[in-house]
C-alpha positions in Angstrom: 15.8 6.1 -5.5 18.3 3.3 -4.8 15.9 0.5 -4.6 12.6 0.4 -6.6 9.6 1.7 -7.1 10.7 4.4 -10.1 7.8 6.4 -10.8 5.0 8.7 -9.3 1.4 8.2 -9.1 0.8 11.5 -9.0 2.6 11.4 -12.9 -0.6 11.7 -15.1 2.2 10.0 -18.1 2.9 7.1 -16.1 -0.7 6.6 -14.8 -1.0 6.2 -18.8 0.9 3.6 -18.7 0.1 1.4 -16.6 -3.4 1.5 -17.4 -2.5 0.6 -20.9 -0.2 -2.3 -19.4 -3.1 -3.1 -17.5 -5.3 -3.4 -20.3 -3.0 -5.4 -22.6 -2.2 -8.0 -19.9 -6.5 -8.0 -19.6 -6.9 -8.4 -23.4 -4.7 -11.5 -23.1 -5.5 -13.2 -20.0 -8.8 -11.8 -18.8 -10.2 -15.4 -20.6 -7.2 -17.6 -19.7 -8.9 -20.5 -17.6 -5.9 -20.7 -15.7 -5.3 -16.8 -14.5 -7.8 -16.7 -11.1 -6.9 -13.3 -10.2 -5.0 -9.9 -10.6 -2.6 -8.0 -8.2 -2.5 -4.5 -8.6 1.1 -3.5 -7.9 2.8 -4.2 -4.5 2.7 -3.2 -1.3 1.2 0.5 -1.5 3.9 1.6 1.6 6.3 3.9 -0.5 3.9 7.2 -0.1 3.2 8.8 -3.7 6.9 7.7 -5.1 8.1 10.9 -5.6 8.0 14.2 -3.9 8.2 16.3 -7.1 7.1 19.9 -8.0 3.8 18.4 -9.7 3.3 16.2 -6.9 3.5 18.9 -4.4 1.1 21.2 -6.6 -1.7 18.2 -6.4 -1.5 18.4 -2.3 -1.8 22.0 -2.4 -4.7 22.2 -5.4 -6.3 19.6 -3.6 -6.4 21.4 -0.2 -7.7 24.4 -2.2 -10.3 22.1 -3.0 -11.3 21.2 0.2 -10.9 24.5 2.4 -11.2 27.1 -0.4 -9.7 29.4 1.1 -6.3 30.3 3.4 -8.3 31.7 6.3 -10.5 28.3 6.8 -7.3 25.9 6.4 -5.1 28.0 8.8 -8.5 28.3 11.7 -8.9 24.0 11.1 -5.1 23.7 11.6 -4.8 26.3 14.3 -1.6 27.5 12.3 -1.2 30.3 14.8 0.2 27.9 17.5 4.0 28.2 16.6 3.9 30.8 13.7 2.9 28.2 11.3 0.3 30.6 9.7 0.1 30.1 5.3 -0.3 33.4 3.8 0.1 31.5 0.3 -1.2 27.7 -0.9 2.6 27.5 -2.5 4.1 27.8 1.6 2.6 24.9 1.9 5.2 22.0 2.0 5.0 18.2 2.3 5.5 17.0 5.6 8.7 14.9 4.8 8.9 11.5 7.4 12.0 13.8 8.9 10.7 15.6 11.8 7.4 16.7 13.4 4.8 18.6 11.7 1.3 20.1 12.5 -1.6 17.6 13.1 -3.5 19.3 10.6 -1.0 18.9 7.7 0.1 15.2 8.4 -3.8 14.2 8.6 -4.5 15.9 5.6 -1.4 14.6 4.0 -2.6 11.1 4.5 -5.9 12.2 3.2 -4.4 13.1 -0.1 -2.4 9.8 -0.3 -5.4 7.7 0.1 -7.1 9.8 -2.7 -4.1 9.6 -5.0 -3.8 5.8 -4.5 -7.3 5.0 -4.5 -7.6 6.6 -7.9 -4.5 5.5 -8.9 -5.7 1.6 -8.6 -9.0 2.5 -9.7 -7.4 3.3 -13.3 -6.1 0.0 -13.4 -9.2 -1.9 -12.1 -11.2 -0.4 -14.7 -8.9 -1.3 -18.0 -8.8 -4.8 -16.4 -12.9 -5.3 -15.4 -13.5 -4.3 -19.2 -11.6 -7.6 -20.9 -11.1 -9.7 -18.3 -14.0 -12.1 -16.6 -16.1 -11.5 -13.9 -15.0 -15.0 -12.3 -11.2 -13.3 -12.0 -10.6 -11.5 -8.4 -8.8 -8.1 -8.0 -6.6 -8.0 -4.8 -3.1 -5.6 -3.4 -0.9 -6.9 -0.7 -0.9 -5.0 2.3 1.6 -4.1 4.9 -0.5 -4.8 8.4 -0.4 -1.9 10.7 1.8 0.0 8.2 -0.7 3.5 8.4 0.4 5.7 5.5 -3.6 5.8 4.2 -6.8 4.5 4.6 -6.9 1.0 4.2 -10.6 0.7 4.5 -10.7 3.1 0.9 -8.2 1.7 -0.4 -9.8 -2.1 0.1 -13.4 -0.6 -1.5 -12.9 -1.6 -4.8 -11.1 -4.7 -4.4 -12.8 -8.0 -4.6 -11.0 -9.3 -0.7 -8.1 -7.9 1.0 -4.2 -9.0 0.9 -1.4 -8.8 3.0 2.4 -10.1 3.6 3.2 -11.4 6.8 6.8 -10.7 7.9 8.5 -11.2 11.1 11.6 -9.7 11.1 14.3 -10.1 13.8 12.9 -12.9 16.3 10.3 -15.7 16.2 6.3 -14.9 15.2 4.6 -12.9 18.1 1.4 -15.0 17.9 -0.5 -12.3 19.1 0.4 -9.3 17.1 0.4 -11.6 14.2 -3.5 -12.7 15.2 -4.1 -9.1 15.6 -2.8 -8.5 12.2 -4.4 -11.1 10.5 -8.2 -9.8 12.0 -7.6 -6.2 10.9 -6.9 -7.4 7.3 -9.7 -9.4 7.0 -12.0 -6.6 8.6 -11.1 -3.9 6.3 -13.7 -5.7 4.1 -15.3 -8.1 6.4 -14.6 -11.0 4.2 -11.9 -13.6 4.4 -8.4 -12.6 3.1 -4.8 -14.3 1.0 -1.6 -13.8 3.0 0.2 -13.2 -0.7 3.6 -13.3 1.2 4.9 -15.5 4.2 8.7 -15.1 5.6 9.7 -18.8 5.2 12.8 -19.0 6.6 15.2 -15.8 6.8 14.4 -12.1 5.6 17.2 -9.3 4.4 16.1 -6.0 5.8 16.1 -6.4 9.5 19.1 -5.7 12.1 19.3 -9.2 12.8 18.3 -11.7 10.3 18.0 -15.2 11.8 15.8 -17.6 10.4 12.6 -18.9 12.1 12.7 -22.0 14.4 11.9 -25.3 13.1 7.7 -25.6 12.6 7.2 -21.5 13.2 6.4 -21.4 9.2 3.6 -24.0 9.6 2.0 -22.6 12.8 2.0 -19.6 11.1 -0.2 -20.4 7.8 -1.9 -22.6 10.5 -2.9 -19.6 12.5 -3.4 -17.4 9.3 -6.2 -20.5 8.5 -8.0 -19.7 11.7 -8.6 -16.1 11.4 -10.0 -16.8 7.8 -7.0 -16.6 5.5 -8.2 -18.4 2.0 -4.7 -18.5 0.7 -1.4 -18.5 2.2 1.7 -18.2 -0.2 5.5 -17.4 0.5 8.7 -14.9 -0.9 11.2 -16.0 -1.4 10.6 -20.0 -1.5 14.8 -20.3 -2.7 17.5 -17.3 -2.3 17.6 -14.6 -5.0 21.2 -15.5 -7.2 21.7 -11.8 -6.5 20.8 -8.3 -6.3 18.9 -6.5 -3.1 17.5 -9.5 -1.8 20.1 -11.7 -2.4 20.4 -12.9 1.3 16.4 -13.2 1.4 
C-alpha cells in the first residue's frame, strides 16, 4: 500500500481480530477511572482497504441482495445508455476513483461502504460495551466533507461525533471551517471533539507553510462556538522520522 492502513474490512479474519483486540483492551481498561472514552480506528477515508477478489464478491452478493435479479439492477441503472448492460453479477466491477462511472454503480458503491463500515465498527463497539463502563464514550474521527459514505449511519451508534480539522496550504477559511464544524455536530445533533487540530505546519499539501501567529487559537476558539466539547492537536512536536516526519 505504501503508507498504512494494511488490511480489509471486508476480511472476515481480520474483523476477528480486531474484535478480539477490542475486547482485550475492554477487559483491561473498560474500569480504569482514568480511560473516558474509546476511538474506533481512524479516519474511515481509505474506502474498504483493499480492492480484493473477496471484497469485490461482497459488492456483487450484496447487490444480488438488493435487486435480485440482472434485469431490475440494469432497468434502476439505465445500463442501456452507453452499452453498459450486466448479463452476469461477476461483470460487475468496482468503480476504481480513476475515471467516470454510471450513477447507479458509484451510488450503490457508497451504499455498500457505509454497510461494510458500519458493521465493521459495530463488531468492535459490541466487544467493548460488554467489559467496559457505561460512563466511557465511543467516538471515530471524521474527515468533514470527505463523502466516501454515510456519515449520518456511520455516526448511529456512536455516543457523539469526531472530526480533524486540517487546513492545508493557506490560512483557516473561517467560513468553510464553521461550515464544517455544524455538519459534524449535526450528523448526531449533539455537540462534538475536534480529535485533531493542525497546529502549526502539515506534510501532505503542495505547499506546507505554517499558520500565522494566533490562527491556532481562533481556531479551537471558533470550534468552541459551534459546540465543540474538546479540541485536541497532531502533531503537538515533529515526528523524529518516518511519513510524517516534516508534520
Amino acid at each position: 500500500h505504501g503508507m498504512r492502513a494494511h488490511g480489509s474490512v471486508t476480511s472476515p479474519r481480520y474483523r476477528e481480530f480486531c474484535r478480539k483486540i477490542a475486547e482485550q483492551m475492554a477487559i483491561h481498561f473498560g474500569h480504569n477511572p482514568n480511560v473516558v472514552g474509546w476511538q474506533i480506528d481512524n479516519e474511515y477515508g481509505y474506502a474498504l482497504m483493499s480492492y480484493d477478489d473477496h471484497a469485490r464478491q461482497l459488492f456483487q452478493d450484496w447487490l444480488k441482495a438488493k435487486y435480485k435479479t440482472l434485469d431490475n439492477l440494469n432497468q434502476h441503472w439505465t445500463t442501456t445508455y452507453w452499452s453498459q448492460t450486466y448479463d452476469n453479477w461477476s461483470e460487475i466491477p468496482f468503480p476504481l476513483p480513476m475515471g467516470s462511472h454510471n450513477p447507479g454503480l458509484e451510488l450503490e458503491w457508497k451504499r455498500f461502504v457505509t454497510d461494510t463500515w458500519n458493521d465493521y465498527q459495530k463488531n468492535q463497539i459490541e466487544a467493548i460495551r460488554l467489559h467496559a463502563e457505561p460512563r466511557q464514550f465511543i467516538t471515530g474521527n471524521f474527515m468533514g466533507f470527505w463523502d466516501g459514505f454515510d456519515h449520518y449511519i456511520i455516526s448511529e451508534p456512536l455516543t457523539f461525533a469526531s472530526w480533524d480539522d486540517y487546513v492545508g496550504t493557506g490560512q483557516v477559511d473561517p467560513f468553510k471551517n464553521g461550515l464544517t464544524h455544524d455538519l459534524t455536530r449535526g450528523f448526531k445533533r449533539e455537540n462534538f471533539w475536534v480529535i485533531e487540530t493542525q497546529p502549526g505546519a502539515v506534510n501532505w499539501s503542495s505547499i506546507n507553510n505554517f499558520l500565522n501567529k494566533g490562527g491556532v487559537r481562533a481556531m479551537a476558539w471558533q470550534a468552541i462556538a459551534h459546540g465543540c466539547d474538546m479540541e485536541s492537536y497532531r502533531q503537538w512536536r515533529s515526528a523524529p522520522g518516518g511519513q510524517e516526519q516534516y508534520h
